[in-house]
C-alpha positions as CSV (number, residue, x, y, z in Angstrom):
1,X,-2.5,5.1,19.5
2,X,-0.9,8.5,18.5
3,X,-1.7,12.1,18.4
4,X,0.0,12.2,14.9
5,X,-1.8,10.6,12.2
6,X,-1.2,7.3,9.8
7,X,-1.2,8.7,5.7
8,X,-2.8,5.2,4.2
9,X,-2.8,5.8,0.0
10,X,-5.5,4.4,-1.8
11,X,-7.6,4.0,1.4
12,X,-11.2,4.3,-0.2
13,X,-11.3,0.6,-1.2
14,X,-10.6,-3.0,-0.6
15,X,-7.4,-3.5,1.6
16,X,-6.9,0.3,2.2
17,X,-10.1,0.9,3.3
18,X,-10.8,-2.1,5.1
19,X,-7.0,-1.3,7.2
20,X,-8.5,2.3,7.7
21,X,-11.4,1.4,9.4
22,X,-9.8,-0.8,11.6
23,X,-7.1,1.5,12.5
24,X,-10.0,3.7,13.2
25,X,-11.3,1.2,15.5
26,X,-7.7,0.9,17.8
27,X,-8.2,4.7,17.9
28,X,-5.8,6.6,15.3
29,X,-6.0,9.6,13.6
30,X,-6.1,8.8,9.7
31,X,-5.1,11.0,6.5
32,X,-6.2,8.6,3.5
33,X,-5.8,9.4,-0.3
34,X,-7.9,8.5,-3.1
35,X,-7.9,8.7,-7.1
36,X,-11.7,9.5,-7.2
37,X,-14.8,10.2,-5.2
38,X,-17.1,7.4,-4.3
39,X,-19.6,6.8,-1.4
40,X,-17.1,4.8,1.1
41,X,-15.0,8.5,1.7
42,X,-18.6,9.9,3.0
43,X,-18.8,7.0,5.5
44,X,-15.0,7.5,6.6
45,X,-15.0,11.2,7.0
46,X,-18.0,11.1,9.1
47,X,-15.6,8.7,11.5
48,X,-13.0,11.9,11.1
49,X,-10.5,10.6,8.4
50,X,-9.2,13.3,6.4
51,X,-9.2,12.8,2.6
52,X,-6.7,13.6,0.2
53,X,-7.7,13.6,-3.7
54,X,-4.8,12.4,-5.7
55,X,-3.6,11.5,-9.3
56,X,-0.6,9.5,-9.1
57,X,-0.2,9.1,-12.9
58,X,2.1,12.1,-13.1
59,X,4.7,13.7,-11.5
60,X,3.2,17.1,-11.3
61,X,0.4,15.2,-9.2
62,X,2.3,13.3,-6.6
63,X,4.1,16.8,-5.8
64,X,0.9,18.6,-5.7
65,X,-0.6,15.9,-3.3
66,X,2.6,16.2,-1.1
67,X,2.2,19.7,-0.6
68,X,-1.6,19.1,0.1
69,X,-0.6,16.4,2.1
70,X,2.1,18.9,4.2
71,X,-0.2,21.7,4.8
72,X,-2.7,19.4,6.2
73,X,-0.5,18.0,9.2
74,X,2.5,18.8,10.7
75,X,3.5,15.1,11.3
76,X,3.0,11.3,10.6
77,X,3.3,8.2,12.8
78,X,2.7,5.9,9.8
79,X,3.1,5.7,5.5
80,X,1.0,3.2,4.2
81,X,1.7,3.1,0.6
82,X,-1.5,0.4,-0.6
83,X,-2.2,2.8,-3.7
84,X,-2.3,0.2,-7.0
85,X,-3.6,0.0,-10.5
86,X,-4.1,-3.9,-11.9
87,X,-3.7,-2.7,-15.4
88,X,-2.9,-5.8,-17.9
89,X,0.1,-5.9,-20.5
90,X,-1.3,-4.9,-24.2
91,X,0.2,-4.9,-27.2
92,X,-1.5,-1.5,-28.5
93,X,0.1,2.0,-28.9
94,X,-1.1,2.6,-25.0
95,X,1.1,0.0,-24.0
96,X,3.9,2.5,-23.0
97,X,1.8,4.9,-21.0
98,X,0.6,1.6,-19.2
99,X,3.5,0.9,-18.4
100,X,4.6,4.6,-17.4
101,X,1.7,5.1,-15.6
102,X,2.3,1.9,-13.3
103,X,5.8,2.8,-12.7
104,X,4.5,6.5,-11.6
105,X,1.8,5.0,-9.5
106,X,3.5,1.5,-8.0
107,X,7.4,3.2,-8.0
108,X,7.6,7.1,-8.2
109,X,4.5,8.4,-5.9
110,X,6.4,6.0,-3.1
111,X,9.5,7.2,-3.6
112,X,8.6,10.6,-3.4
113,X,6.3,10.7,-0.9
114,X,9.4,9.0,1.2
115,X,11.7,11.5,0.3
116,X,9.5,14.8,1.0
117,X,7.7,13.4,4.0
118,X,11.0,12.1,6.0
119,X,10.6,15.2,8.0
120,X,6.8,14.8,9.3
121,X,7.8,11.4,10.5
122,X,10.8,12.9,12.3
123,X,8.5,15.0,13.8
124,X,6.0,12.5,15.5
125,X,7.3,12.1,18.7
126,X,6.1,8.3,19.2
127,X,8.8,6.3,19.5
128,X,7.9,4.1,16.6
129,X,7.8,5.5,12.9
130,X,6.9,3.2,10.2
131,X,6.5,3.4,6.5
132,X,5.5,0.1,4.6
133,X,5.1,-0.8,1.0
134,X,2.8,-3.0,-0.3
135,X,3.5,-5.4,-3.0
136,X,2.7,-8.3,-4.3
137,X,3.4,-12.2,-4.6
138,X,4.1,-12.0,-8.3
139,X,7.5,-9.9,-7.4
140,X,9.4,-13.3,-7.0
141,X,7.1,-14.8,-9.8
142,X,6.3,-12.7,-12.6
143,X,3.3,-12.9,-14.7
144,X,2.2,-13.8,-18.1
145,X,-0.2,-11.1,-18.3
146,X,0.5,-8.3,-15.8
147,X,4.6,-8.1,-16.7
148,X,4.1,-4.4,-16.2
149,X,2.6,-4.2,-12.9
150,X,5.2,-7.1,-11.6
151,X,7.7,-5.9,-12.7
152,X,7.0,-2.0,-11.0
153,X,5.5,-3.9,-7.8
154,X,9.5,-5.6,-8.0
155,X,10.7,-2.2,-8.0
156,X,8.3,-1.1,-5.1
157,X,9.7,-4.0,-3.2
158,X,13.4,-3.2,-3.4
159,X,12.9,0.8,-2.7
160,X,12.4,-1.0,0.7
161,X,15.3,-2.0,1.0
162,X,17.4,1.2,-0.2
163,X,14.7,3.4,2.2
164,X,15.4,0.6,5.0
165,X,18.9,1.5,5.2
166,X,18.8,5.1,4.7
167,X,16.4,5.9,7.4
168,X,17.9,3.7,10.0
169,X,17.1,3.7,13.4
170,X,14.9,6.5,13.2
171,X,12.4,5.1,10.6
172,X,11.5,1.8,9.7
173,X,10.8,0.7,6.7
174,X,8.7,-2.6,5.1
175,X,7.1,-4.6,2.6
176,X,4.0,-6.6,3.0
177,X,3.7,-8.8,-0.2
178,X,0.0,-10.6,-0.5
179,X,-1.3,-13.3,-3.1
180,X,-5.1,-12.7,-3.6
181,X,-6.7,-11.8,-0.8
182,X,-9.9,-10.8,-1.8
183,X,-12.6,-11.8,-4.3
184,X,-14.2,-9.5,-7.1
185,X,-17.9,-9.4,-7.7
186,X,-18.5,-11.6,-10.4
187,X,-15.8,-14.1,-9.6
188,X,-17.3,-17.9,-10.3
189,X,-17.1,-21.2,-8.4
190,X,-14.6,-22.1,-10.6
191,X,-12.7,-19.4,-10.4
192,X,-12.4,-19.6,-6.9
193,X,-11.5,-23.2,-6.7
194,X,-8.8,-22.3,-9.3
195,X,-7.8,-19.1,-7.0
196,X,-7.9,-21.8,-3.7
197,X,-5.5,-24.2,-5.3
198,X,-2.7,-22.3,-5.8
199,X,-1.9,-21.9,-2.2
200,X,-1.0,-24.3,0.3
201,X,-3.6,-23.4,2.9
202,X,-6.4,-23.9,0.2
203,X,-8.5,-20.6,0.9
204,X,-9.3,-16.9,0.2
205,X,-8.8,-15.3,3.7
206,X,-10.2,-11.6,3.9
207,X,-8.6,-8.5,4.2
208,X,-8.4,-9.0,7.9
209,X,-4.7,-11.1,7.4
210,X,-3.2,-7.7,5.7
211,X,-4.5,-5.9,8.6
212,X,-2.7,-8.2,11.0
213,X,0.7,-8.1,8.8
214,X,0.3,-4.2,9.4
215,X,-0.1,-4.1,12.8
216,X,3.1,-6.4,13.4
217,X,5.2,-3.9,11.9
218,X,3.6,-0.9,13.0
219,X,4.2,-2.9,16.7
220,X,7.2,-4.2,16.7
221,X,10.4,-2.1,17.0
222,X,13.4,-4.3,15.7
223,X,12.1,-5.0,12.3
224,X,13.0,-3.4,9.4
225,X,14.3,-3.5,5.5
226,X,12.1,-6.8,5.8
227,X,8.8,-8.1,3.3
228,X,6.4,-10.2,5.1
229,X,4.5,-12.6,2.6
230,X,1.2,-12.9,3.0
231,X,0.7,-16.1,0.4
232,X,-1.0,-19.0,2.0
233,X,2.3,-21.1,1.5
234,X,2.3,-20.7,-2.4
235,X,5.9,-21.3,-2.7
236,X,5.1,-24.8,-1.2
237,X,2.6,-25.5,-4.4
């Protein structure tokens, strides 16, 4: 536990929220951000999470959630960057603001956020300070029909790297990269024998295995400039 508090971004659904509640549960302060208001946030600010609106599709609003984000605390033990858009190539005119709007969201909100929040990490005084990406399976694959979102999850994975090595010892800095984790509601039987076969250990685990990748890193102190796959063994398929 820590007096200063974990920043988790898109922590209002799916694997954010479900790694914000159980942070909750092992007693941490939580900041969360989200792109727009929906019933979950009620439920987690009446367990004392702070939420932060925020539009990641522009520049203008990743500095204005920064400065939000810096006159709400003074420090941060964590950076949890989980915020995403699953946005499909097209060949339309929007297909350039797509793909802008992925890089903003995926590459430059991160990158940002790392660069004007170094200082509130320095300032927790837990010996452990942790910022960790998360990105995807598909950086070391590709896809046929998400090129965009690969390719900025790709870039996502190697500002890892570069962020490892500048804020070394001090910081650390990580990658968690999961294949599906979760279903969707309407996903078939077929579907999700499809989904099952694609990985060695022939199942859909739950949101719980991201949580446990998490705490790992936000545990251990030697690791760092590192992405921990959380695949099921699909480079065994």
């Amino acid at each position: 536990m820590s007096a200063s508090p974990i920043l988790i971004t898109g922590g209002a659904q799916r694997l954010g929220r479900h790694c914000a509640e159980r942070l909750l549960d092992d007693g941490h302060e939580l900041i969360i951000s989200y792109r727009r208001e929906r019933s979950e946030l009620e439920t987690l600010r009446e367990r004392g999470v702070t939420t932060l609106a925020a539009d990641f599709s522009s520049e203008a609003g990743i500095l204005d959630f920064i400065e939000r984000l810096k006159a709400t605390t003074s420090s941060l033990r964590a950076i949890v960057h989980n915020a995403s858009d699953w946005a499909p190539d097209s060949l339309d005119s929007d297909a350039g603001a797509t793909f802008e709007r992925l890089f903003r969201v995926h590459m430059q909100a991160p990158y940002l956020i790392n660069l004007h929040c170094r200082e509130l990490l320095t300032a927790c005084t837990e010996p452990q300070r942790d910022i960790v990406h998360i990105t995807d399976y598909v950086v070391h694959k590709g896809s046929k029909k998400h090129a965009a979102y690969a390719a900025t999850k790709a870039g996502l994975d190697n500002l890892t790297l570069s962020f490892a090595a500048m804020y070394a010892p001090e910081i650390q800095v990580n990658a968690i990269a999961p294949a599906l984790i979760m279903l969707n509601e309407g996903d078939d039987e077929a579907y999700i024998e499809k989904v099952k076969a694609k990985s060695a250990m022939q199942m859909i685990p739950g949101p719980g295995v991201i949580y446990q990748s998490l705490r790992y890193l936000l545990d251990n102190r030697y690791v760092t400039g590192i992405t921990l796959p959380v695949d099921g063994g699909r480079h065994l398929r």
